[in-house]
C-alpha atoms as one frame of an Amber mdcrd trajectory, in Angstrom:
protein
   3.237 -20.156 -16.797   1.473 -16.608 -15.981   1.595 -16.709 -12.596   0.673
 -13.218 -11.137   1.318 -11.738  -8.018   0.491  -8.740  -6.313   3.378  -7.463
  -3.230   3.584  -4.173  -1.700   7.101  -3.471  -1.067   9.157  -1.727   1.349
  12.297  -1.305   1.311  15.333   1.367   1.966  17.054   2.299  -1.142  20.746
   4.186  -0.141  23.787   4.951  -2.456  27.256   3.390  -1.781  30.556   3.741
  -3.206  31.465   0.552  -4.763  34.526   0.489  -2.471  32.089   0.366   0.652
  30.643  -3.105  -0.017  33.305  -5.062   2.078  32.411  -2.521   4.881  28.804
  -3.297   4.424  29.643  -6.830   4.855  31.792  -6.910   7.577  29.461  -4.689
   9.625  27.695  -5.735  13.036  24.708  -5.565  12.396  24.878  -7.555   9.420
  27.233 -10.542  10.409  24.869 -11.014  13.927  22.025 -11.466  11.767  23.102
 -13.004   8.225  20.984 -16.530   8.119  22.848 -18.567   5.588  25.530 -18.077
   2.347  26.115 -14.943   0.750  23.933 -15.203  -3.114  25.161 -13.902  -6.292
  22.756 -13.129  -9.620  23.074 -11.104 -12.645  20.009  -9.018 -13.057  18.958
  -7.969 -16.776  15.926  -5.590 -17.242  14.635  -4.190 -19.608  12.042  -0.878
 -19.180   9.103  -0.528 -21.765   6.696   2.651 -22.520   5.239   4.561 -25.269
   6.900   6.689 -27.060   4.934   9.513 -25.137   5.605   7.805 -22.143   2.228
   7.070 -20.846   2.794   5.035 -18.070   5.423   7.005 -16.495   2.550   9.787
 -16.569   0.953   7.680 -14.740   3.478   6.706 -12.216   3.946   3.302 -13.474
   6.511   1.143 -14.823   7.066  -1.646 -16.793   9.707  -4.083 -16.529  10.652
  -7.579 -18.114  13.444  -9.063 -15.756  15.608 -11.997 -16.583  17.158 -13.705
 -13.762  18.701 -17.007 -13.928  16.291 -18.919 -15.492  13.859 -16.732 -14.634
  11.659 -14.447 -16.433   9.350 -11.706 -14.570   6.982  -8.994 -15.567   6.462
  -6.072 -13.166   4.246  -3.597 -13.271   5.560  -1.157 -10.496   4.009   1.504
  -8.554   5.673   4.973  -7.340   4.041   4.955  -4.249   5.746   7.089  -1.751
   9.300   7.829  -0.845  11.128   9.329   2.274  14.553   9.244   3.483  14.934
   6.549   1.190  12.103   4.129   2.422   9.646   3.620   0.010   6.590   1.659
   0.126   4.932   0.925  -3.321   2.771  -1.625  -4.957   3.806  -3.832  -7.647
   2.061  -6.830  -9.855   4.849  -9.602 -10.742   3.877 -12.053 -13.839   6.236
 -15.514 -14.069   6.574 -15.990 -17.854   8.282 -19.266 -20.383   9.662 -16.447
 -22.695  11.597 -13.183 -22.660   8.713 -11.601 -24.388   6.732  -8.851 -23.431
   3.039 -10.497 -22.220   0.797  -7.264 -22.688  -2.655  -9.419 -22.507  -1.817
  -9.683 -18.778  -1.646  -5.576 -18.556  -5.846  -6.413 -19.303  -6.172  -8.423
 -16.060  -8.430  -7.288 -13.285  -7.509  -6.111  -9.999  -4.848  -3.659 -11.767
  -4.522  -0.023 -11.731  -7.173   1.822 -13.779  -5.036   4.045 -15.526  -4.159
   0.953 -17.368  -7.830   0.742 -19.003  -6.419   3.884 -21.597  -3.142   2.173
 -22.645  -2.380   1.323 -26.296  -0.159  -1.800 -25.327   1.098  -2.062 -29.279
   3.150   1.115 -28.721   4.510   0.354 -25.993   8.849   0.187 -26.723  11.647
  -0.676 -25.114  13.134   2.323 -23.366  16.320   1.531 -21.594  18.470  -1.213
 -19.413  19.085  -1.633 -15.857  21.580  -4.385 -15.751  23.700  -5.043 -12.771
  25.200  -7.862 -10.129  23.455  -7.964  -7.199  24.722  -9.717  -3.624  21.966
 -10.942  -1.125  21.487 -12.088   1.788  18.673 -12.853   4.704  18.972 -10.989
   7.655  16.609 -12.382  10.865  16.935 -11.021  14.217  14.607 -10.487  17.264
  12.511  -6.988  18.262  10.417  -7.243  21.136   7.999  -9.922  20.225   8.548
  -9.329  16.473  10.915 -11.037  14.043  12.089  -9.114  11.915  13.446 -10.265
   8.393  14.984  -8.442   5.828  16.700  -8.643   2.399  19.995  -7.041   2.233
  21.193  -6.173  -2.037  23.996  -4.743  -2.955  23.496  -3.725  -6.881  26.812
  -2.981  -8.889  25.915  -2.390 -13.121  24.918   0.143 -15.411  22.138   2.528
 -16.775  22.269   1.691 -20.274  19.958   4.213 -22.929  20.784   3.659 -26.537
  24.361   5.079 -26.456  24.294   6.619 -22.942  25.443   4.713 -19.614  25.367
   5.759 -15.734  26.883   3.500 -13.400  24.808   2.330 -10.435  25.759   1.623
  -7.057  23.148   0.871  -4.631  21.980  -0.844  -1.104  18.454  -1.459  -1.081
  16.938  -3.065   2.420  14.200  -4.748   1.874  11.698  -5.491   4.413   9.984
  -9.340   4.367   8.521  -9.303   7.790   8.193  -6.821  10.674   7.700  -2.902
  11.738   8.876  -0.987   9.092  10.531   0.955  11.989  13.052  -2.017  12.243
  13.979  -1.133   8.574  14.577   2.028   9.598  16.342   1.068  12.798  18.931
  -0.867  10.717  19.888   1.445   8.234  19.966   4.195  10.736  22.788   1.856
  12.325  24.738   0.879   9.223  24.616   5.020   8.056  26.269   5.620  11.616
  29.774   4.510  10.267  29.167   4.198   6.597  28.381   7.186   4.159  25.289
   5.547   2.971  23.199   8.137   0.859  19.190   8.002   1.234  17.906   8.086
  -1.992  14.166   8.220  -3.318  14.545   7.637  -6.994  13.691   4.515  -8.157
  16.567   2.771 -10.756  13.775   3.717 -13.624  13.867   6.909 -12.882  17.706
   7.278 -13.464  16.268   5.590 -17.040  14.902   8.458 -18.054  16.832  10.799
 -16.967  19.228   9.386 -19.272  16.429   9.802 -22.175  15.898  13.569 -21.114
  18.550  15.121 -19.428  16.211  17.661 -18.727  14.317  15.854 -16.045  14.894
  16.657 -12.203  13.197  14.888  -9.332  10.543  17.646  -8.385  10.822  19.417
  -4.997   8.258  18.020  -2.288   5.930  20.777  -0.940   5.131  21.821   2.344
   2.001  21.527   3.820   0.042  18.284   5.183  -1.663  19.555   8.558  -4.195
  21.916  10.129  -3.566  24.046  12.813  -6.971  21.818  15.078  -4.318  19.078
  15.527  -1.599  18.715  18.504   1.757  20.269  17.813   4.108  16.976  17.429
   1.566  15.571  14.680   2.481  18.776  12.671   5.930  18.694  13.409   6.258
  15.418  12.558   4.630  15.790   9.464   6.960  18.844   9.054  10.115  16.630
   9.654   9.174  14.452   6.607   8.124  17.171   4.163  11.844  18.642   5.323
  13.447  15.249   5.189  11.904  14.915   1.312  13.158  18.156   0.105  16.706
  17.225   1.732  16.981  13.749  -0.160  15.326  16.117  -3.162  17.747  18.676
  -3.119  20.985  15.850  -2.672  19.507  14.159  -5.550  20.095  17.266  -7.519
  23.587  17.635  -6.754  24.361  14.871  -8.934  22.794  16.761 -11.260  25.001
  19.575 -11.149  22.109  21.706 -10.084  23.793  24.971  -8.741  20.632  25.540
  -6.153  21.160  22.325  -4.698  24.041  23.613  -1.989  21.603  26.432  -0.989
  18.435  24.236  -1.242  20.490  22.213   1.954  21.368  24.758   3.939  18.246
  26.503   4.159  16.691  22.884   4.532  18.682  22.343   7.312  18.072  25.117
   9.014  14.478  24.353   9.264  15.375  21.290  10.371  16.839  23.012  13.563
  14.439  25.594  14.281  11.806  21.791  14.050  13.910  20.681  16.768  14.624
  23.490  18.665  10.562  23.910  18.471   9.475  20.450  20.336   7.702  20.782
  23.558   9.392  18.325  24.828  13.322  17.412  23.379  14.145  14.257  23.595
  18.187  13.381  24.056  18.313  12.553  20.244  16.598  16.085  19.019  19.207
  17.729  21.468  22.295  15.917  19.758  20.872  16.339  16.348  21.268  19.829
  16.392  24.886  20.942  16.624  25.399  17.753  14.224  23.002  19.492  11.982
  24.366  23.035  12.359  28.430  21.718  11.888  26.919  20.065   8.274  25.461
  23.768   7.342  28.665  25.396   8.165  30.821  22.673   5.921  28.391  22.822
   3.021  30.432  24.643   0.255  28.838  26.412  -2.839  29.159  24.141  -5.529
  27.189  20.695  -6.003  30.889  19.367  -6.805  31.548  19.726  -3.646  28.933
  19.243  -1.673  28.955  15.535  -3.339  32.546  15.120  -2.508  31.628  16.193
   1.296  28.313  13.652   1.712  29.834  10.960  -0.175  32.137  10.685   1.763
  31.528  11.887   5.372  28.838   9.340   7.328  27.057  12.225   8.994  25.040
  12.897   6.289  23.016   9.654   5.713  23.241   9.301   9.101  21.543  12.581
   9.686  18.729  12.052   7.349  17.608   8.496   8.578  17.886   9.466  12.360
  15.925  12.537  11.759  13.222  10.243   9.912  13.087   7.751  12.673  12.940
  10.702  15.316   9.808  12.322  13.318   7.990   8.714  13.497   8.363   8.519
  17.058   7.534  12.160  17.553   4.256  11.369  15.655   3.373   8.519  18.020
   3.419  10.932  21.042   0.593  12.894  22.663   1.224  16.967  22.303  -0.621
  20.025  23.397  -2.583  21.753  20.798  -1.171  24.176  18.349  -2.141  27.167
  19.739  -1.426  25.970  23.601   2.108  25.103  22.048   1.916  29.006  20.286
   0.990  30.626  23.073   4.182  29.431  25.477   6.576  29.447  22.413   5.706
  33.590  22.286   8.789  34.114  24.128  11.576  31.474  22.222  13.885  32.512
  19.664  13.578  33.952  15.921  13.594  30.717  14.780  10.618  29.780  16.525
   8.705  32.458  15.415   9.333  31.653  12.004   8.783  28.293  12.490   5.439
  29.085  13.734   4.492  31.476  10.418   5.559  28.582   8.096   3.295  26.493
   9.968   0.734  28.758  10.159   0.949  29.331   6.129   1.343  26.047   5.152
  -1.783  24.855   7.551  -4.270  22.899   4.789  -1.882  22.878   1.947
């Protein structure tokens, strides 16, 4: 049986403690919506590339997946990643043996890049093996029902002789606005210190093969200065939202820029907020939130992990400021240079909001 599928997937990927998963259960949210039992399944996958690692190159993966009595090829996407939600493509093969199929990696419909592959070198690379807890969540918004997947993912990272534990929440969305994904982890993040995250479980693969290799810092830049004011600052909000996830990312890394990389993150963040033409309540309570995280953000990535980890704020933060930029997007705004032109007279912030924007126009 080769039974292929093709899914785009979104879903909200957040790190947990381990000791947080009875919280996560117990929550609101979740009991008002669960729709039947609680399911358990060990997950065993395996990752496969050459030994140059062309598909990664190519942002792809390649996984084999046993589960149950289940086996499942994936080819995955990258796609794109913000605050956690990702939204990504991915081909899914149903196979009678736990053997790689590369003749299906020939198949039409699939990405190009594939076309140059030398499937005989492709290897196994490393493990992502863990227990994973499910559940359906179903609930009513506005005219739309909204289902979702909710996983919590306990196991390891395993590379030859190197392991990383992993501890994650992913919300996945089966039907619905993505915005009630968003709405829902927005609300669990309000009490729990859930941690957006953008890298994939591959990706923490091969780190482990190269301990060299850091999730890149997002740039800047997405607009021109012809469009209104909230579409830029929206699109502002994310690239500021991707470098914050970026930069928290890299504290687990032990990357010594990472403390500095949030602050001055954040402080953009403000002057974004401070900027709109028109505030809403949640951009006005963002703020001091916002500008009490800067002034508690220590020097070392040590403890900057200790103080996100652990404090709710910070997840919190990150997906309201996410949901607040897509609804920001969706509004009609003057023009730039009407918006320039009455902001001559706001703060030093503003102004240098307005030169970023202005240097950053068409990147």
């Amino acid at each position: 049986m080769n039974t292929h599928v093709r899914l785009t997937e979104t879903e909200i990927k957040l790190r947990l403690d381990p000791k947080l998963s009875e919280q996560v259960l117990r929550h609101p949210q979740v009991l008002q919506r669960l729709q039947g039992n609680w399911q358990h399944c060990e997950l065993f996958n395996q990752y496969y590339d050459t030994p140059e690692l062309s598909l990664d190159s190519k942002a792809l993966a390649l996984r084999l997946r046993r589960d149950g009595d289940q086996v499942i090829q994936t080819l995955k996407g990258r796609g794109q990643s913000v605050a956690g939600l990702s939204v990504r493509n991915e081909w899914d093969w149903y196979l009678d043996t736990e053997h790689l199929a590369t003749e299906l990696l020939q198949q039409p419909g699939l990405p190009t890049a594939l076309a140059s592959l030398d499937t005989q070198r492709l290897q196994p690379l490393f493990r992502t093996d863990f227990h994973r807890r499910k559940a359906c969540l179903r609930w009513q918004r506005g005219t739309d029902t909204v289902e979702v997947e909710l996983a919590l993912d306990f196991g390891e990272v395993v590379s030859a002789d190197k392991r990383e534990p992993l501890s994650e929440l992913e919300l996945e969305l089966r039907s619905g606005p993505p915005e009630a994904l968003m709405e829902l982890a927005v609300s669990l993040s309000e009490t729990l210190p859930l941690l957006p995250w953008d890298s994939a479980k591959a990706e923490r693969g091969f780190r482990l093969i190269d301990p060299t290799r850091v999730p890149a810092l997002p740039p800047i830049g997405g607009w021109t200065l012809d469009t209104s004011i909230n579409a830029i600052l929206a699109r502002l909000t994310q690239c500021l939202i991707a470098r914050a996830v970026c930069w928290s990312e890299r504290l687990y890394l032990n990357d010594a820029a990472a403390p500095q990389g949030i602050k001055d993150t954040l402080r953009l963040m403000i002057s974004v907020l401070e900027g709109q033409p028109q505030p809403t309540g949640l951009s006005m309570h963002l703020i001091p939130r916002l500008a009490s995280l800067i002034d508690d953000i220590a020097d070392t990535p040590d403890a900057v992990r200790t103080l996100i980890s652990t404090r709710g704020n910070w997840g919190w933060l990150i997906l309201s400021l996410s949901s607040a930029s897509a609804k920001l997007a969706a509004q009609a705004g003057p023009a730039f240079t009407d918006w320039k032109q009455a902001a001559a007279t706001d703060s030093g912030a503003v102004q240098a909001l307005i030169t970023l924007i202005e240097e950053r126009a068409g990147d």
